[in-house]
C-alpha positions in Angstrom: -5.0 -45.2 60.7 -2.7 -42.4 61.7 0.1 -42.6 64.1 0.5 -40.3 66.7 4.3 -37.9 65.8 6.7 -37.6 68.9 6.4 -34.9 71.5 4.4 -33.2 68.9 1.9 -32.2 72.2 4.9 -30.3 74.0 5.2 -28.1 70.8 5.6 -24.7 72.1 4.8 -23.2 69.0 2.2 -20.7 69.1 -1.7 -21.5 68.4 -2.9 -19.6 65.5 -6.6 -18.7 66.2 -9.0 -14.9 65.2 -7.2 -12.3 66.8 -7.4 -11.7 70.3 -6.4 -8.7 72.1 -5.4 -8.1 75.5 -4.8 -5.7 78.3 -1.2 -4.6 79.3 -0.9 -7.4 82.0 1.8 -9.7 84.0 3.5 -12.2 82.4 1.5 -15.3 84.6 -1.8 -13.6 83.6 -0.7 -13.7 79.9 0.1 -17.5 80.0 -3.1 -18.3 82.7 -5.3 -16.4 79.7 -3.0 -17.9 76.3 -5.6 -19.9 73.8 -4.8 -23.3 73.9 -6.3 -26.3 71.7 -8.1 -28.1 73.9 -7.1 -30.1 76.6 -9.1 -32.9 78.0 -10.9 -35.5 75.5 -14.0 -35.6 73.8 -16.8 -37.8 76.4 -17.2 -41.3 74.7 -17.9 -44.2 76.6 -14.9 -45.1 76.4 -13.9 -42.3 78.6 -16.1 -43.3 81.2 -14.6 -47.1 80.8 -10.8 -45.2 81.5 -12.3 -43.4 83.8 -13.7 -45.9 86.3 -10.6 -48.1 86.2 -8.2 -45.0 87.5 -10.7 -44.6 90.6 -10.2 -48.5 91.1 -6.7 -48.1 90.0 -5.8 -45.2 92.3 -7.9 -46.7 95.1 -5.6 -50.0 94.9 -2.6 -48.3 94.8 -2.9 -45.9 97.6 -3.7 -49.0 99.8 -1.2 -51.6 98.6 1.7 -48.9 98.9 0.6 -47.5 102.3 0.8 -51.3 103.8 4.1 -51.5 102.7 5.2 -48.3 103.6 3.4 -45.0 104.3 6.4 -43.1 104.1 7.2 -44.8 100.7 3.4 -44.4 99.3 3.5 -40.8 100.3 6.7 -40.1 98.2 5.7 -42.0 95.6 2.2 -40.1 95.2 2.9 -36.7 95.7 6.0 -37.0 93.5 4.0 -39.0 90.8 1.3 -36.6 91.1 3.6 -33.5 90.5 5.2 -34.9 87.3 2.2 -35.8 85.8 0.2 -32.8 86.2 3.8 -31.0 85.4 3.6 -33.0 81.9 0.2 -32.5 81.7 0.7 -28.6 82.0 3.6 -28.5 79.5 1.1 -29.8 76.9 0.1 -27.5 74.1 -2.8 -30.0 73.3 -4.8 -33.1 74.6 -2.4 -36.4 73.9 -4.2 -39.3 75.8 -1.1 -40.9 77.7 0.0 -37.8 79.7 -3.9 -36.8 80.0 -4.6 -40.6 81.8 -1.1 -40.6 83.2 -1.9 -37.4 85.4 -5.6 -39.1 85.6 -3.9 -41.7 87.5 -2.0 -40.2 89.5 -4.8 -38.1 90.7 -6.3 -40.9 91.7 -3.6 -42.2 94.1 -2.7 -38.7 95.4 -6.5 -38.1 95.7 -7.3 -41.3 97.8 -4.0 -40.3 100.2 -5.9 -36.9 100.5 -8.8 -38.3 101.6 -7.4 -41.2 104.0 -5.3 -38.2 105.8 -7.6 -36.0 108.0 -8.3 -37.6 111.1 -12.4 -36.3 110.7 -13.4 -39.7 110.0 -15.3 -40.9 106.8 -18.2 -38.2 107.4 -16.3 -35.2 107.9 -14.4 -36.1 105.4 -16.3 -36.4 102.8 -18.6 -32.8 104.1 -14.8 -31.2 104.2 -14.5 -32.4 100.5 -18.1 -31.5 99.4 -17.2 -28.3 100.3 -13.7 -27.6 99.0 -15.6 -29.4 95.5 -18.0 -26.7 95.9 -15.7 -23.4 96.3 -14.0 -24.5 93.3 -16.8 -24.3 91.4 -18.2 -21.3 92.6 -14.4 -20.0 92.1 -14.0 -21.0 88.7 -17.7 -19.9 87.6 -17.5 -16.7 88.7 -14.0 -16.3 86.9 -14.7 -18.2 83.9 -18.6 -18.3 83.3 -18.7 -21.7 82.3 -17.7 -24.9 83.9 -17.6 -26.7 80.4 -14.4 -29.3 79.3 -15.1 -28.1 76.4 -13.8 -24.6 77.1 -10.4 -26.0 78.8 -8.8 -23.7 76.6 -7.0 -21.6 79.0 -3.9 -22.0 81.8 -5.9 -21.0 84.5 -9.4 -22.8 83.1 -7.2 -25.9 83.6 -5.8 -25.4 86.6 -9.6 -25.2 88.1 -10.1 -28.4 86.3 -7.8 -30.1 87.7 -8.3 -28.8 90.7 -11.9 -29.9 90.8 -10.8 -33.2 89.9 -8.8 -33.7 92.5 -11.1 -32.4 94.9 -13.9 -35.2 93.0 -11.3 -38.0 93.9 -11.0 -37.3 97.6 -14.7 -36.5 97.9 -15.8 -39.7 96.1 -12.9 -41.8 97.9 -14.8 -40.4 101.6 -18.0 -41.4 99.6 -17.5 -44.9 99.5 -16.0 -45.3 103.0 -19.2 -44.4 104.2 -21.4 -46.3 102.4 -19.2 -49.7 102.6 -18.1 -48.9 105.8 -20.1 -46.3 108.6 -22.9 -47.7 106.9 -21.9 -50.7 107.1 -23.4 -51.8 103.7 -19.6 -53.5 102.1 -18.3 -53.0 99.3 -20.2 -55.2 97.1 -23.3 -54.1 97.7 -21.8 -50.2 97.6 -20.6 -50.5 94.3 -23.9 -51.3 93.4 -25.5 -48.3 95.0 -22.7 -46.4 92.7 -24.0 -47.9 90.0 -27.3 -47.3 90.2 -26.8 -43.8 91.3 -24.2 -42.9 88.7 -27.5 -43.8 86.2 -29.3 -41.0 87.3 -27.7 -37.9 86.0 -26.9 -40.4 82.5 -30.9 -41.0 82.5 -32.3 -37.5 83.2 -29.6 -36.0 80.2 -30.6 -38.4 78.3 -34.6 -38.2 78.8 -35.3 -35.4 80.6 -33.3 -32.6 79.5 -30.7 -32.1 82.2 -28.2 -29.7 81.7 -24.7 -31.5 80.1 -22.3 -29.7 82.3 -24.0 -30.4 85.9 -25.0 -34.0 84.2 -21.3 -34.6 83.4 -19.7 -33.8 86.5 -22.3 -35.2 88.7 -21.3 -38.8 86.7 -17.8 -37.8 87.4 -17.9 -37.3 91.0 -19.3 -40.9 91.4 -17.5 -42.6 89.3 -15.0 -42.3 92.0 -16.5 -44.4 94.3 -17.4 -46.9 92.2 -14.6 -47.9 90.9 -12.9 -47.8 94.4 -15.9 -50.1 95.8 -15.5 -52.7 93.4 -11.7 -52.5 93.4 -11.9 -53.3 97.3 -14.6 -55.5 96.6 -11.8 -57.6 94.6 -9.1 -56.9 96.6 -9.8 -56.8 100.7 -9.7 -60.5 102.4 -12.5 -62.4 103.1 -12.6 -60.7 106.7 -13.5 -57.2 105.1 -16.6 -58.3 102.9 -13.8 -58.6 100.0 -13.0 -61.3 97.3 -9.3 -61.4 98.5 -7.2 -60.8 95.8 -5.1 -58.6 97.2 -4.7 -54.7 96.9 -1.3 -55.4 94.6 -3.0 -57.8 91.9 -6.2 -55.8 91.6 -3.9 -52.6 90.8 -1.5 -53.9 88.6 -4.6 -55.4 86.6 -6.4 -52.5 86.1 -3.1 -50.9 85.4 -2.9 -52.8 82.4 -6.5 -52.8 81.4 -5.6 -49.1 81.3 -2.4 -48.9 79.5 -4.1 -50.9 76.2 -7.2 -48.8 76.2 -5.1 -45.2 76.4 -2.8 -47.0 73.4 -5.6 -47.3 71.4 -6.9 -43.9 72.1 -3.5 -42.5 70.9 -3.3 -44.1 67.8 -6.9 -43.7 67.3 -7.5 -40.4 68.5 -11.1 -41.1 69.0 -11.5 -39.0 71.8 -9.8 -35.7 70.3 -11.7 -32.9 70.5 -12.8 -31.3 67.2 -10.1 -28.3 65.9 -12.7 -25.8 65.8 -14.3 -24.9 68.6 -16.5 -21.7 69.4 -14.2 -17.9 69.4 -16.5 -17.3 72.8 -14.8 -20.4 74.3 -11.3 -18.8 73.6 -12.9 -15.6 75.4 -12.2 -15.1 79.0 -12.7 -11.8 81.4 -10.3 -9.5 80.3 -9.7 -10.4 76.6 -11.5 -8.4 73.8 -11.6 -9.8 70.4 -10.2 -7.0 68.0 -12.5 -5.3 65.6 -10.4 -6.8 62.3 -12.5 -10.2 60.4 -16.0 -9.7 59.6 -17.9 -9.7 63.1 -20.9 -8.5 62.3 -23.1 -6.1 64.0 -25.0 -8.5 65.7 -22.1 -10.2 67.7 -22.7 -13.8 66.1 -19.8 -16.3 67.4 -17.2 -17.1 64.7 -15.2 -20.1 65.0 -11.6 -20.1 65.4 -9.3 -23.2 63.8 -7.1 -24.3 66.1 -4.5 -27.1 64.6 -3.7 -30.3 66.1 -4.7 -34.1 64.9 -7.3 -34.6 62.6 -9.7 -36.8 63.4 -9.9 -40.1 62.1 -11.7 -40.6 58.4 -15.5 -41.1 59.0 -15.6 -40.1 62.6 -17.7 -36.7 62.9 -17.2 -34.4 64.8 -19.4 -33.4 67.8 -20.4 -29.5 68.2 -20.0 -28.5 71.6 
């Protein structure tokens, strides 16, 4: 078992990779378009396990702080949320405690987002339908692909993130409809999530569906169920809810999600493999240079990018 070396992810040092040639351009542009190793994990199920506690998590959080205080919960998000994607950023490489950290904090800026407009519940959620929805059409149009795999790139991450932010606040409005314009509670929402989050999982798995629109379709919901159940647990009696309280139920799934993202970082089970396809590294504007042995016929060749190994016996997935 490997350990994981300090502050090796903030490494500035540069990512050797084929050579890759680019037009006389700003300084931001250069960065935005820089080949990076990648930056989100590999999809396990474990990942979806992390993932579902942060929507619950953030969900938690947002309402316990904004009872106390909503002038302390909205420093405490937007600052939280700027220092963890600001970690995130500085990253050369995917390291699972600053990835989940800004994951979190997402998730509590996110749900703030999406409590704010005074549109109510539906126009929220058709307000964040369609800010999800520019994004994508944004960073499709300027990227070709809306892959994790290919979050090789400054700006490729930025959309990401960007779209998963916009997935929170969209999924957060979600589930305020169901449990509560609908009137169905939070229980029995939860378990609409549930059932719906099984579609996109079932018709990848048996029927073909494309892995990009099947993984973000699954990520979009996960959003509100994990918030449905985590107000299932935590709202009083009065609000279809168990009664725990908004402060127990967050500080537990806080914890449930510390232990899992340590094991990830020793583990490094969800690293992506160091090798990943030269078109991933490609983006508009960047030509490969003529020096390696491309051949005529303009087959992909892989390009090595360091960073942890993965653990003995674990195989790789190709992307």
């Amino acid at each position: 078992m490997s350990t994981v070396p300090a502050l090796n992810f903030l490494d500035p040092a540069p990512i050797e990779s084929e050579s890759i040639s680019m037009p006389p351009s700003s300084h931001s542009r250069t960065r935005a378009r820089e080949p990076l190793a990648p930056k989100v994990p590999e999809i396990t199920a474990l990942f979806w396990v992390v993932k579902i506690l942060t929507t619950g998590m953030g969900e938690a959080t947002a309402d316990y702080l904004a009872h106390v205080n909503l002038v302390l919960a909205a420093v405490i998000g937007t600052v939280g949320f700027t220092v963890a994607l600001w970690l995130q950023f500085r990253a050369r490489r995917y390291f699972a405690p600053v990835y989940w950290f800004a994951v979190m904090m997402v998730a509590v800026f996110g749900t703030m987002a999406a409590d704010g407009p005074p549109i109510g519940h539906v126009g929220s959620a058709i307000f964040y339908t369609m800010l999800l929805a520019t994004v994508f059409f944004l960073w499709r149009r300027a990227e070709g692909t809306l892959s994790i795999h290919s979050i090789v790139t400054r700006r490729r991450e930025t959309y990401y993130w960007l779209a998963v932010l916009a997935t929170f606040a969209l999924g957060t409005a979600a589930g305020d409809v169901t449990a509560t314009t609908m009137h169905l509670g939070f229980l029995a929402s939860g378990i609409v999530f549930t059932a719906i989050i099984a579609v996109p999982a079932v018709a990848w798995w048996r029927f073909g569906l494309n892995e990009v629109v099947a993984f973000w379709l699954a990520y979009i919901v996960t959003r509100p169920l994990g918030a449905s159940f985590a107000d299932w647990l935590g709202k009083p009696h009065s609000h279809s809810g168990v009664g725990f309280g908004d402060g127990p139920v967050s500080g537990g799934a806080t914890i449930m999600i510390v232990i899992l993202v340590a094991y990830l970082a020793v583990t490094r089970r969800d690293v992506q493999p160091n090798t990943i396809r030269s078109a991933d590294l490609l983006v508009p504007g960047m030509q490969r240079s003529n020096t390696g042995s491309n051949t005529a016929s303009g087959n992909a060749r892989s390009a090595t990018i360091p960073g942890p190994a993965r653990p003995p016996g674990q195989q790789a997935q190709v992307d």
